[in-house]
N, C-alpha and C positions, 0 to 999 in steps of 0.2 A: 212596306219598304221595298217587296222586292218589286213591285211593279216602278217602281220608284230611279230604281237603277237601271231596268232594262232600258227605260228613258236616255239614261247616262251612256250604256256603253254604245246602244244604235249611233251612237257619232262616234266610232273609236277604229271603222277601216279607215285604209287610203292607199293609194298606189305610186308608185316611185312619181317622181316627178323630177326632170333636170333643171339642175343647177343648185346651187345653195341658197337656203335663207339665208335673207341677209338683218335682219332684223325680229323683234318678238314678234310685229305684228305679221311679218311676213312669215313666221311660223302657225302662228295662229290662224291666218289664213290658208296655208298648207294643209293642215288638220282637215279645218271647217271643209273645204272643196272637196277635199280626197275621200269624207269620212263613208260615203253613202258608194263606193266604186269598188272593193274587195272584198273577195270571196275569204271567208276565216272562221276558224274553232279554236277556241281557245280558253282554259279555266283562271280563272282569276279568284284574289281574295277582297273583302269587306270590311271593313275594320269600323267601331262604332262602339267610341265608350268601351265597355266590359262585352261588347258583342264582336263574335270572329264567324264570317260568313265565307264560306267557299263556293262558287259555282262555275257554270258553263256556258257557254255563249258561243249562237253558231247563227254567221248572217250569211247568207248567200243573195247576191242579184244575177237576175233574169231578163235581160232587157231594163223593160220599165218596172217591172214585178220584183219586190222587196221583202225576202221572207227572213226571219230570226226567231232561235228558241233560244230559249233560258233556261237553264234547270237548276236546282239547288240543289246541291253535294253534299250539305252537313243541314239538321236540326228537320224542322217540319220539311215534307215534299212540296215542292211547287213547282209547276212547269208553267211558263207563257210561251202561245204561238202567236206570231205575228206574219200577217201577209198582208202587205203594203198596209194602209187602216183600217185592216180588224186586228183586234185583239184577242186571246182565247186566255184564259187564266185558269188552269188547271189545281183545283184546292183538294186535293184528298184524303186530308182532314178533318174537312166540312163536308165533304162529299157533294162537291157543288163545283161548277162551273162561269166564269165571269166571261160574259162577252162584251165588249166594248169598241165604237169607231173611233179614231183616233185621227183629226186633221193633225195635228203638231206634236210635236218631239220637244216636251219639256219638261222639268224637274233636271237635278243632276247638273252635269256643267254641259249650259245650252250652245246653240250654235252661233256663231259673232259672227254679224254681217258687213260689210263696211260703215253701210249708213246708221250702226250701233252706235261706231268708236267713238265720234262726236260726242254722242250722248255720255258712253262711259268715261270719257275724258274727265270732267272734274273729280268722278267720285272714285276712279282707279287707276293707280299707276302701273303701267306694262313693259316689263323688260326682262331680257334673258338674264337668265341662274347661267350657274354651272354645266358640269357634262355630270353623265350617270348612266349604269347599267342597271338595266330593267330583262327579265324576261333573259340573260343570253345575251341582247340587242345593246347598243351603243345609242345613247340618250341626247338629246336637248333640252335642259331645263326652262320653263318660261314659266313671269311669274306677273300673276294680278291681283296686285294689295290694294287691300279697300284702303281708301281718306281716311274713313269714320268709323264708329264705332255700329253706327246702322245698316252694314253689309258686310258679307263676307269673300275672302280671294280665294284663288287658287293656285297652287305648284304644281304643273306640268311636266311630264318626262315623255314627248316627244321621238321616236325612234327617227334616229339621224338619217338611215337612208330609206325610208319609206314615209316619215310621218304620222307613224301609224302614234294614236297619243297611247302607251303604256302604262302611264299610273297616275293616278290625280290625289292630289290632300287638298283636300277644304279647310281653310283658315280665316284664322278672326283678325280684327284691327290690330291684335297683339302678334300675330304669327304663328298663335298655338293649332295645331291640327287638333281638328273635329273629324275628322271620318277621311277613308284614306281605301281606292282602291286602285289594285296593281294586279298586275297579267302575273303570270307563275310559268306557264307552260302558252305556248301558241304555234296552231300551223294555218296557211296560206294559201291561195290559188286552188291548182289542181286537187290538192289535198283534201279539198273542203266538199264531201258529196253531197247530193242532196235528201240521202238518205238519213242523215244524220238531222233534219230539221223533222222530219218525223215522230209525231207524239207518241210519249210511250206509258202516257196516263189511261188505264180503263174506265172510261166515265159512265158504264152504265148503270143506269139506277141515279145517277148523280143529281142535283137541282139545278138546272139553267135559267142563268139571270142573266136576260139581256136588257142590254140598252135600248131606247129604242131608237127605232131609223132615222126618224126624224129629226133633221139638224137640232141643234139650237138655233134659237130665235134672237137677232139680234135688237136689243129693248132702244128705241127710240126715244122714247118719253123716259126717261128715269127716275124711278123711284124715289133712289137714295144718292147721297157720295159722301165723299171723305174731302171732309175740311178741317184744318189746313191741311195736304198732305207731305208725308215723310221726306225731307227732302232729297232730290233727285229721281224721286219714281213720279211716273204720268201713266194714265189709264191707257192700257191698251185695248178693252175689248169691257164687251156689259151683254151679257147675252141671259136668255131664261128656257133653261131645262128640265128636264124632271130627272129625277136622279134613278137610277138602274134598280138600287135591289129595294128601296123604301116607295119608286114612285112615287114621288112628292115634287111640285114645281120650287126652284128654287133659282134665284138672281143669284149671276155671277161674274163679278169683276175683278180683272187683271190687271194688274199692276207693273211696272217694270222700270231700272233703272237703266235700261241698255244689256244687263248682266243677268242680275236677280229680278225673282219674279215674286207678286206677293198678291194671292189668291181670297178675295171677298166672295162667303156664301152667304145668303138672305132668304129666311124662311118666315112662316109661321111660325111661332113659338110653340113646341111640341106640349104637352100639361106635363110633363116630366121627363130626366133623360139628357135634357140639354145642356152642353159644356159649359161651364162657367168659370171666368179667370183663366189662369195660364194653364199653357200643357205643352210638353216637346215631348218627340222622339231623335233621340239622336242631335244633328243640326237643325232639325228640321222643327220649328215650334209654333205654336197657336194658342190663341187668344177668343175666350166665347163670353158674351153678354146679350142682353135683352136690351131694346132699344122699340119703343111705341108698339110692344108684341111683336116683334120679330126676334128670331135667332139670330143674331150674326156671330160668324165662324170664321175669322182671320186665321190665312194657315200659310207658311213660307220657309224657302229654306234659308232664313235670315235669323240677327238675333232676337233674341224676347222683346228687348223694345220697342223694335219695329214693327211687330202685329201689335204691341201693346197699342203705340203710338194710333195703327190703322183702327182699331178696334175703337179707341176712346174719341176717335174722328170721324165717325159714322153719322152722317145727320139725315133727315128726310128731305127731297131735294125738290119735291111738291107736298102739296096737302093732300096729295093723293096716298095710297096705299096699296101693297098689293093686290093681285084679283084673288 
């Protein structure tokens, strides 16, 4: 989960910008532009079902160079370093180490680009809320309700004169919040040293599990796909990895409605261990069945149906198999 958020808040700077929004998307694209350009520290909460999470978040940029830490303030320790796509995941619990390269920033509420909206257009309606205090700060509310029952929106709280987004709820077709985080305390600018991105986990002795270097391979011939699929998602990517701490290759396809994203893994079928039926954390839930001796592992932060749906639309897309 928590690698899950650091996702989220890396899009949450931004820097003044003149003149007023004049619209949601004209907020939303305030956000998106700004989010990667301020230096900031600031503790926020997490909210998820009976779970209440405090932590820290500190981004500084450098030029082109893009560092943030994360720490956890309440329950197990976790620290993540990031500089620009590495990842460091500090577990000292487990006494172990995650390394990881990272091209994109997603999970959480991703970035909307113009050439999205099109696409998000049938499946969600975007328009400004209310006003609201967040953090001290004077708010803009902006809100993206799903159509259907097969995705979920978001309530935005906006700071009015920077843009900086301050708190997010994740919501269903109905409006109920699912998971909900907000700034509490934040400083800005000069404030922000670079001392403060400095890990302060001991990892010696620890277990380092790296990724390895080597991109992912993008799969040409494909295996598998999903037919019919869920409507309004289309494949954005099919690539095959080997996965960090098991080593094991594994086919992966993305999925995306403009908004949400819904994540197909394809393995070998392990001789025990592997998921079967539903499973959530929090909003985030998945779906695992066998299908001609493979795993598949549908995993999203959408509702139960929608991996259900991905999950029982998995077909072989040759007579091939994997290597």
């Amino acid at each position: 989960m928590i690698v899950r958020i650091l996702s989220l808040v890396m899009l949450l700077a931004a820097t003044p910008l003149a003149g007023a929004a004049d619209s949601a998307i004209d907020w939303l694209m305030r956000v998106n532009q700004a989010a990667r350009q301020m230096d900031y520290d600031g503790v926020f909460v997490y909210w998820r079902g009976q779970q209440l999470e405090t932590l820290r978040i500190v981004h500084k940029v450098d030029g082109q160079q893009r560092r943030e830490r994360l720490i956890s303030l309440t329950g197990s320790p976790r620290e993540i370093i990031r500089n620009n796509q590495m990842v460091l995941c500090y577990l000292p619990d487990q006494a172990s180490v995650m390394v990881e390269h990272r091209k994109t920033q997603r999970a959480g509420f991703p970035a909307i680009f113009p050439e999205r909206l099109a696409i998000m257009e049938p499946y969600y309606r975007i328009r400004l809320g209310g006003q609201g205090r967040v953090a001290g700060r004077e708010t803009r509310e902006i809100l993206i309700e799903p159509r259907d029952g097969l995705r979920y929106g978001y309530r935005l709280w906006a700071d009015r004169q920077t843009g900086l987004l301050l708190r997010s709820d994740l919501i269903d077709s109905r409006g109920r919040m699912l998971e909900q985080f907000m700034f509490t305390h934040l400083k800005t600018g000069r404030e922000v040293t670079a001392d403060a991105l400095n890990p302060q986990t001991r990892a010696q002795g620890y277990r380092w599990h790296r990724e390895s270097l080597d991109p992912p391979a993008p799969v040409t011939a494909p295996h598998w796909d999903v037919r019919p699929l869920p409507l309004g998602f289309r494949r954005a990517s099919y690539v095959s990895r080997r996965t960090p701490v098991r080593q094991v290759m594994v086919e992966h396809m993305i999925y995306s409605d403009g908004l949400a994203t819904v994540s197909v893994f394809i393995e070998r079928a392990p001789e025990q261990g592997a998921m079967q039926g539903p499973n959530h954390m929090g909003a985030v839930h998945a779906y695992g069945r066998k299908v001609n001796g493979h795993q598949v592992t549908v995993v999203g932060e959408v509702p139960a149906e929608t991996v259900r749906r991905f999950a029982g639309a998995i077909v072989p897309a040759t007579a091939r198999q994997m290597p």
